[in-house]
C-alpha positions as CSV (number, residue, x, y, z in Angstrom):
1,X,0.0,0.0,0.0
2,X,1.7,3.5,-1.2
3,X,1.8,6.3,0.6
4,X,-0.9,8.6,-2.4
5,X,-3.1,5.5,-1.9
6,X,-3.6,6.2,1.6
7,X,-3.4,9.5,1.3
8,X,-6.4,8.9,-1.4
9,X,-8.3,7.3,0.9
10,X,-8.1,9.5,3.5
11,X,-9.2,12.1,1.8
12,X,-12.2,10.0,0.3
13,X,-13.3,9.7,4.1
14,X,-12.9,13.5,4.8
15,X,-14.7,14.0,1.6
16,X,-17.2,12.0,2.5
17,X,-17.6,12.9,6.5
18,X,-17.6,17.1,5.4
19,X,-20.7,15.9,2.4
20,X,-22.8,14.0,5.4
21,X,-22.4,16.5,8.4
22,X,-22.6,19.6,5.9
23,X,-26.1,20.1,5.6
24,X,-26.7,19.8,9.5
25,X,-23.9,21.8,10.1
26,X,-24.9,24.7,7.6
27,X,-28.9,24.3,9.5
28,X,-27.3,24.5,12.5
29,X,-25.5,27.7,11.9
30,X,-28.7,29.5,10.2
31,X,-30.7,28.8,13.0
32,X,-27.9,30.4,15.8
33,X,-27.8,33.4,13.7
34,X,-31.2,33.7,13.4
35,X,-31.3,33.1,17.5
36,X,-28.9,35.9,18.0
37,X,-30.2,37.9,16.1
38,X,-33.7,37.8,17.8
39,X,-31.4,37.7,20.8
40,X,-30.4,40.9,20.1
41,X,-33.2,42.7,19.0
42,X,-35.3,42.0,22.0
43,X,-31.9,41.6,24.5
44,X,-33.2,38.2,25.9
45,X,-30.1,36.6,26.9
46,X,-31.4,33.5,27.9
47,X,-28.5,30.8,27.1
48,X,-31.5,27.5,26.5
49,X,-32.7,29.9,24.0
50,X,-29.8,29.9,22.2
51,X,-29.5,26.1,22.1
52,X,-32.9,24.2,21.8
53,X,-33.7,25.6,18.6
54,X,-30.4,24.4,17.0
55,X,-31.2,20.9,18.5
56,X,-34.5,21.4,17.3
57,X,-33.1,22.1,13.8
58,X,-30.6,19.5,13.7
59,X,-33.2,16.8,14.8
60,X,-35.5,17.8,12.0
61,X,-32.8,17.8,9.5
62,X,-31.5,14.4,10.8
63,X,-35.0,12.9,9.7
64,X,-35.1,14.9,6.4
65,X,-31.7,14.3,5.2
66,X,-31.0,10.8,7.3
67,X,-32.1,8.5,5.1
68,X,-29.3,10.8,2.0
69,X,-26.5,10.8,5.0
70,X,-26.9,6.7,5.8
71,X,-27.0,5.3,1.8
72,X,-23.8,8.4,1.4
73,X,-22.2,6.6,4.2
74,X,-23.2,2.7,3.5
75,X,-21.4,3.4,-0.3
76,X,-18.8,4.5,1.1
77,X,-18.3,1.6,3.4
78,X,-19.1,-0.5,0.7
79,X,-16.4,0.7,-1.9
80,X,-13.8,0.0,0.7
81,X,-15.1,-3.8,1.6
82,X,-15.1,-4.0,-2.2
83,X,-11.5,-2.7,-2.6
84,X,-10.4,-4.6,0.7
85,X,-8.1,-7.0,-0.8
86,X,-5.8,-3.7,-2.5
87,X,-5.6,-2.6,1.3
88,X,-4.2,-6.1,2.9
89,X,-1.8,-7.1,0.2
C-alpha cells in the first residue's frame, strides 16, 4: 500500500464525512444566527434559548436528510469492503 493510496483514501473519508455533516452543520448555523439575532433585537439573553432551537433544527434535518446521510455513508463503506483486498496485500 503507497503512501498517495492512503493519502487517497483518507481524503475519500474526509470527503465524504464534510458531504454527510454539511447540511446539519450549515442548518445549525442559520438557525444560531437567526437566535442571536432575535437575541439581540429583543436583549433576551437566555443561554437554553440559544440552544434548543439548534437541536430542534438538527433533529429535523437528521430525519429529512438521514435517510441521504446513511445510503452516502453505506457506499462508502461499501467501496472500501469491495477494494479490501488492494488494502491487505
Amino acid at each position: 500500500m503507497s503512501g498517495e493510496f492512503v493519502i487517497s483514501l483518507a481524503e475519500q473519508g474526509i470527503f465524504t464525512i464534510l458531504l454527510v455533516t454539511g447540511p446539519l452543520l450549515l442548518l445549525a448555523l442559520v438557525v444560531g444566527l437567526l437566535v442571536s439575532i432575535f437575541q439581540a433585537t429583543t436583549q433576551i439573553q437566555e443561554q437554553t434559548l440559544a440552544f434548543i432551537p439548534k437541536i430542534v433544527a438538527v433533529l429535523l434535518g437528521i430525519l429529512v436528510f438521514g435517510p441521504w446521510m446513511l445510503s452516502t455513508m453505506v457506499e462508502f463503506a461499501a467501496n472500501l469492503f469491495q477494494n479490501l483486498n488492494q488494502f491487505v496485500g
